[in-house]
N, C-alpha and C positions, 0 to 999 in steps of 0.2 A: 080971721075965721073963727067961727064961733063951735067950739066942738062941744056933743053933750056931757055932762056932769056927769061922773059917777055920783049915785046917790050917796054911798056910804062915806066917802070923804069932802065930796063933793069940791074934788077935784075936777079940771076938763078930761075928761079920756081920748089919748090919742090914738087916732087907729094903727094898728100896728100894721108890719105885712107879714103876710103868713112867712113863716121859715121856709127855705127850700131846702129839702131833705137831702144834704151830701152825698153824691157817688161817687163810688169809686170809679177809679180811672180803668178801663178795658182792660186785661192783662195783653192783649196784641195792640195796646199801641205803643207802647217802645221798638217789640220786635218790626211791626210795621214803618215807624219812623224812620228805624236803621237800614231796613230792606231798600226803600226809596232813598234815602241819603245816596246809599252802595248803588242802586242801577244809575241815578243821576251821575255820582263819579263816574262812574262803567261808561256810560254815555260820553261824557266829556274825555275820556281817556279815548276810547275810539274815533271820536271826531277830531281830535287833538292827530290821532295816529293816520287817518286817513287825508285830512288834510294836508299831513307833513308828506306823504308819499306821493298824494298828487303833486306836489311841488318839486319833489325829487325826481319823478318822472317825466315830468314837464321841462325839469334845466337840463338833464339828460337828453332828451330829445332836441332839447335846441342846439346842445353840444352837438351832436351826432349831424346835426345840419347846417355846422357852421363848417365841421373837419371834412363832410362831403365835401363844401363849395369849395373848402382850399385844397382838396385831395385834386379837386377836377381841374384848377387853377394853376398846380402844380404840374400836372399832368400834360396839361397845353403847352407850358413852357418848356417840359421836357420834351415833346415831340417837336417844337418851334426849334430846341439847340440841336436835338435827332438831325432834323433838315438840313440843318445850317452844315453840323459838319458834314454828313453825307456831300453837300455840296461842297466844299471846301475841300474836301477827299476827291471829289471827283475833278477840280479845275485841277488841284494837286497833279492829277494823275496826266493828267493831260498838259500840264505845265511842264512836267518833269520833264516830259520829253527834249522841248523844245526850251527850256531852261537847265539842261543839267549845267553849263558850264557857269551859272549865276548862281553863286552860295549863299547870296547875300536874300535873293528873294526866297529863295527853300527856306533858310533858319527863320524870317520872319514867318515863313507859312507854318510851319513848324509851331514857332509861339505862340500862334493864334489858333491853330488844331488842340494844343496841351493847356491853353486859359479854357475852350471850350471843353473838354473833356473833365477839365477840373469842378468848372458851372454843373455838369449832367453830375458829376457825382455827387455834389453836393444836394443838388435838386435830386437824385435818386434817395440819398438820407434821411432829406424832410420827409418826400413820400411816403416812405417803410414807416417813420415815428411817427407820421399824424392815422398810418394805416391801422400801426398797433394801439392806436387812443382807442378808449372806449365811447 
């Protein structure tokens, strides 16, 4: 490229480009910077916080409907061994008569009344413990 000569030295003169006149920087863009930094954390902190308790509230829920199904499940079996002895009580009674002088079939009836009574109580334990789960 061919640029013109000063005449006095006659040198080529390059074009300069104009200076841009320095500014200073806004005094509110730091405090600004920091303000946004702070609400973006603030943000992330709440979404961070809400997210966690939907999940918390979601495992609790599913808890709470796993202890129904086995509260209700519980619940069948105990009224299933209810039956059973009630009936066993009730041949009992009608046995006795016509068996008192057979010891040998009473004590077997016997152990089989006292295994079942031992099943409801246990089945009444779980009951109460999964009723006191949260």
């Amino acid at each position: 490229m061919d640029y013109p000569r000063d005449p006095i030295t006659t040198e080529p003169t390059v074009p300069t480009r104009p200076r841009r006149k320095r500014t200073r920087p806004s005094p509110w863009t730091k405090p600004l910077s920091f303000l946004l930094v702070l609400v973006l954390w603030g943000g992330l902190v709440y979404g961070g916080c809400y997210y966690a308790k939907q999940y918390i509230d979601r495992t609790i829920q599913d808890v709470q409907q796993t202890n129904a199904m086995n509260v209700r499940a519980i619940k069948d079996r105990l009224d299933t061994l209810a039956a059973k002895i009630q009936e066993i009580e009730d041949v009992l009674q009608q046995a006795d008569q016509t068996l008192a002088s057979s010891g040998s079939t009473q004590k077997e009836l016997n152990k089989k009344i006292a295994e079942l009574d031992r099943q409801l109580q246990e089945l009444e334990k779980s009951l109460n413990i999964l009723k006191e789960a949260p």
